[in-house]
N, C-alpha and C positions, 0 to 999 in steps of 0.2 A: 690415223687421221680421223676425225670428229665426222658428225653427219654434215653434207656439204650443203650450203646454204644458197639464195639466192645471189646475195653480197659475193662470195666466192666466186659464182659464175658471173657477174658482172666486173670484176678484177679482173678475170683471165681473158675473157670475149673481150676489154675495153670499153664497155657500155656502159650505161647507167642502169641502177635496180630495176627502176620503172620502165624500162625496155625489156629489159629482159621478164618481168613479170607478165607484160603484153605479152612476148614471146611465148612463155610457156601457157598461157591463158590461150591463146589463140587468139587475139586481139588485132585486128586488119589495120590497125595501123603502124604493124611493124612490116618493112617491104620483106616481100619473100626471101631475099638472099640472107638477109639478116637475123630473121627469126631460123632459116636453115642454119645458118653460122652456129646461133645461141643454144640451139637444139642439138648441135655435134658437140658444143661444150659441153652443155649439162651428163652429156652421154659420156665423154671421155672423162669429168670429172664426178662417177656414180651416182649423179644427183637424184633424189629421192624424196619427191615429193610428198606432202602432205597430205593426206587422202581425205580426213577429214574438215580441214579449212580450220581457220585461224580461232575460229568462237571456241574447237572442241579442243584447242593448245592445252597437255596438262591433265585432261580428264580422260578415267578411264572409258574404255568402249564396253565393259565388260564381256568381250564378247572374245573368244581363240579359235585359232586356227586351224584347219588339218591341210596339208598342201600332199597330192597324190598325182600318180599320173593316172591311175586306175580305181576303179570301185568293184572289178571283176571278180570273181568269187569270194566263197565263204571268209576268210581271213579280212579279206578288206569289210564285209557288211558288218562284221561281227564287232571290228576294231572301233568302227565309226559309230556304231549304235553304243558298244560300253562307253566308249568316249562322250559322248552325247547327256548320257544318265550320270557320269560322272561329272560333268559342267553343269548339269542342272542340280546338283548336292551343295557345289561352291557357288552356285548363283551367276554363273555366265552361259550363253549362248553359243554356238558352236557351226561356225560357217566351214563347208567343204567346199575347199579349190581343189578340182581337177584339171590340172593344163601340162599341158608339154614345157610352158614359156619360164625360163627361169628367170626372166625380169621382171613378167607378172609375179607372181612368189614373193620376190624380195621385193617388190615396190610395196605390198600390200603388207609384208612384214614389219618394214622399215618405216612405210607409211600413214603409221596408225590408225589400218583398218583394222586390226583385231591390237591387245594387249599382251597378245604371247602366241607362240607357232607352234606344230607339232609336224615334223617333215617326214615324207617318207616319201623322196622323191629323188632318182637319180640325174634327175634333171637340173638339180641344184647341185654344180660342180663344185670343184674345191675350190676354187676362186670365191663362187657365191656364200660357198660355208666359210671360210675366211673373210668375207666381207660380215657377215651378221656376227662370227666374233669378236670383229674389231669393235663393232659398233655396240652390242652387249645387249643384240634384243632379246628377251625370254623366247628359248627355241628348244624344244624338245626333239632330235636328231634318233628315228628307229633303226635306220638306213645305214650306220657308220660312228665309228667312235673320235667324239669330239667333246673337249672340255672345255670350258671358258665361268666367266665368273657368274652369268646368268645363262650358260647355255649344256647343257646334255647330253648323253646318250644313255637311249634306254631299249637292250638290243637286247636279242638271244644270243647265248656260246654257243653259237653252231659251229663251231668247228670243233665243240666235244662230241657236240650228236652228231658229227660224222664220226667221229673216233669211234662212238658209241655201238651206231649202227655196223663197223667195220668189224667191234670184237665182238658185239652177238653173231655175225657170221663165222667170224674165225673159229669161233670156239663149237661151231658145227664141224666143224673140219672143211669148211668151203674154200677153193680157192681160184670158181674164176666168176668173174662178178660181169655186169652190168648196170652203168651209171645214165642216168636220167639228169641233165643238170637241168638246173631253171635259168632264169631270165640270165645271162653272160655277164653283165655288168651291174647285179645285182649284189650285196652284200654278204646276204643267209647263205645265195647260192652257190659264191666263190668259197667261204670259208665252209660249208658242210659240204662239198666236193673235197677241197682241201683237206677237210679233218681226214674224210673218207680214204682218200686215197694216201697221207702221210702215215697213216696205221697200217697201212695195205704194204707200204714199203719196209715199217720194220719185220715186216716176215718175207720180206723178198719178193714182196705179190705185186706188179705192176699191170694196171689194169689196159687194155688193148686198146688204141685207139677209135678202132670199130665200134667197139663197145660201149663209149662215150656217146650216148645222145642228146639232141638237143628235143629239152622238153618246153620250154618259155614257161614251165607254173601251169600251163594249161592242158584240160584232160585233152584236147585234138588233138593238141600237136603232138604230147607223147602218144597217144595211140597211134598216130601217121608214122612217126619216127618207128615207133617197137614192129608195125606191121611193114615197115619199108626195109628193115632190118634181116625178119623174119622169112622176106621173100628171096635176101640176100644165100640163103641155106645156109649161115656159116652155126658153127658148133653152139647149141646155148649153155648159158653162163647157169651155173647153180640157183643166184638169186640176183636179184635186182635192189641197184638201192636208188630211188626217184627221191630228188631232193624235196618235192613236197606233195602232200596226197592228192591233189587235183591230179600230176601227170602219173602219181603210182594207179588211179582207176583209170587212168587212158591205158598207161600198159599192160592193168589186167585185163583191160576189154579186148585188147588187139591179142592176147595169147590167149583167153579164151574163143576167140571167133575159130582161131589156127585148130582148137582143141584141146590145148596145152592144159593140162589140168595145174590149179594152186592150190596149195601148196606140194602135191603129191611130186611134180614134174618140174617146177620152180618156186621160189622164195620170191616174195616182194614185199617190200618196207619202206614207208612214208616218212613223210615231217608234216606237223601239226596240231594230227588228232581233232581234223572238225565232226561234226557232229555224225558225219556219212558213213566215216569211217567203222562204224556201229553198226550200221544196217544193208552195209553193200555184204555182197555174196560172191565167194567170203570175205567176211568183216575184217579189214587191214592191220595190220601191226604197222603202231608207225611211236614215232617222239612229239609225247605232249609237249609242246612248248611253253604252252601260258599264254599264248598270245591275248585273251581277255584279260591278264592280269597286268599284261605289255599295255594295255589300252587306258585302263582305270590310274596306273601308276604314271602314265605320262600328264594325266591333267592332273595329279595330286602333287607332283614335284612341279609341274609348269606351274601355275597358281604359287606355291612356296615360294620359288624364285621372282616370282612378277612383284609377291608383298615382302621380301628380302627376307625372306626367313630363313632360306637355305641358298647355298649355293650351288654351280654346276656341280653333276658328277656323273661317274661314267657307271651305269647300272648294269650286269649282266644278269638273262634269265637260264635258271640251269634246265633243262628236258629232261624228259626222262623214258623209257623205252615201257612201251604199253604193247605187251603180245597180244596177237589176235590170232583167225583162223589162217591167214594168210602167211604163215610161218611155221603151223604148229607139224606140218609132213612128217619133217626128219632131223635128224641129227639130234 
């Protein structure tokens, strides 16, 4: 189905245009029952208005989108700032939405406030990403793999840096681990747990449910988690693997406060590689990702598909394992 027009919701309501245009205007001389009526159509039939108004039909905004629910550490500033110098190369402007609302999102998408998207929001369910498919807005998708003929993905293989992280373990001879996940319904999170733990199974290694923590991405709450853990007494795991460096310095902070020397006493290994990672004590082993290179490449394909140059496609970034002191103990 095409984008839904006024005409459409004046067929299905039984009104006339010019009602319903009052309607969505907010216009006092439609009676309340009626503009609620018109208001539950537009809604049942995804209507999407025009953000810009009728003068700006046609022209572009020059201007893209980032849609986030967070700007919370290093990864999100870093992404939004490359992103930023990269739209200022191709000659457009660069507005951040942060919101929880997935109707905000797709009304601004669909509603030609920006000329192309870049999502990194789980907030936009599969409904919402199959809605901006059907309709074929320029959408650059970090979050999930999706293709379409102006739409993206341009994601990391995290589920090989979990493999990855699993057999630089292995090949210590380690065999009980402790996992840090991140955000639960997150993308990177599922599959680099996933990678993690399907490499873990081809040698027979199942990891404890104990041993599963929840870290949200954030240094507190892996530090809360590793020291709520820690006070449990149970046996500790060889190494750790924290799906990304924010909650691996929460759980070195928490085994350091214990005493727990790193690497002598335990292993820990990130995902990342922001800048911290260099100068904390000791400095992390973790999987470069790219993610600056995740940033400059989503507004260089977004821009190609907006002037048709290119079409969707689904982009993987491969990581790669960067030793640090946080590793180097044993094995």
């Amino acid at each position: 189905m095409g984008k839904v027009t006024i005409k459409d919701i004046a067929r299905e309501a039984g009104v006339s245009i010019s009602t319903v245009s009052n309607a969505l205007n907010g216009v006092s001389v439609v009676k309340p029952e009626t503009r609620e009526y018109i208001l539950e159509v537009a809604d049942r039939l995804h209507y999407i208005p025009d953000l810009n108004g009728r003068n700006l039909k046609a022209k572009a905004t020059k201007v893209l989108g980032l849609f986030t629910t967070s700007l919370k550490g290093p990864y999100f500033a870093t992404l939004a700032d490359i992103m930023f110098w990269e739209c200022v190369k191709h000659g457009y402007e660069l507005n951040i939405f942060v919101t929880w609302s997935e109707k905000s999102a797709i009304t601004s998408i669909l509603g030609k406030r920006v000329d192309g998207c870049v999502i990194l929001s789980h907030d936009v369910d599969e409904e919402g990403a199959k809605r901006i498919l059907e309709l074929d807005a320029p959408t650059i998708f970090l979050d999930r793999e999706l293709k379409g003929n102006r739409v993206s993905s341009i994601i990391f293989d995290s589920y090989k840096d979990g493999t990855t992280v699993a057999d630089y373990f292995l090949k210590k001879g380690f065999r009980n681990f402790a996992v840090i996940q991140g955000v639960l319904d997150n993308y990177d999170a599922i599959e680099r747990f996933r990678g993690f733990r399907d490499r873990l199974l081809k040698d027979g290694i199942v990891v404890d449910p104990e041993y599963i923590l929840e870290g949200g991405f954030e240094r507190e709450k892996a530090r809360d988690a590793m020291a709520q853990f820690l006070e449990k007494g149970n046996p500790m795991p060889e190494a750790v693997f924290a799906t990304n460096d924010l909650s691996a310095f929460g759980v070195m902070d928490a085994l350091m406060e214990k005493g727990i020397k790193i690497p002598e006493d335990i292993e820990v290994v990130g995902v990342d590689d922001v800048e911290m990672c260099q100068w904390y004590t000791p400095n992390l082993t973790t999987i470069r990702t790219g993610y600056e290179k995740q940033g400059s490449l989503a507004v260089k394909k977004l821009v190609k598909m907006i002037n048709g140059e290119e079409q969707g496609d689904i982009i993987k970034l491969h990581g790669q394992l960067i030793e640090r002191e946080s590793t180097k103990g044993r094995g």
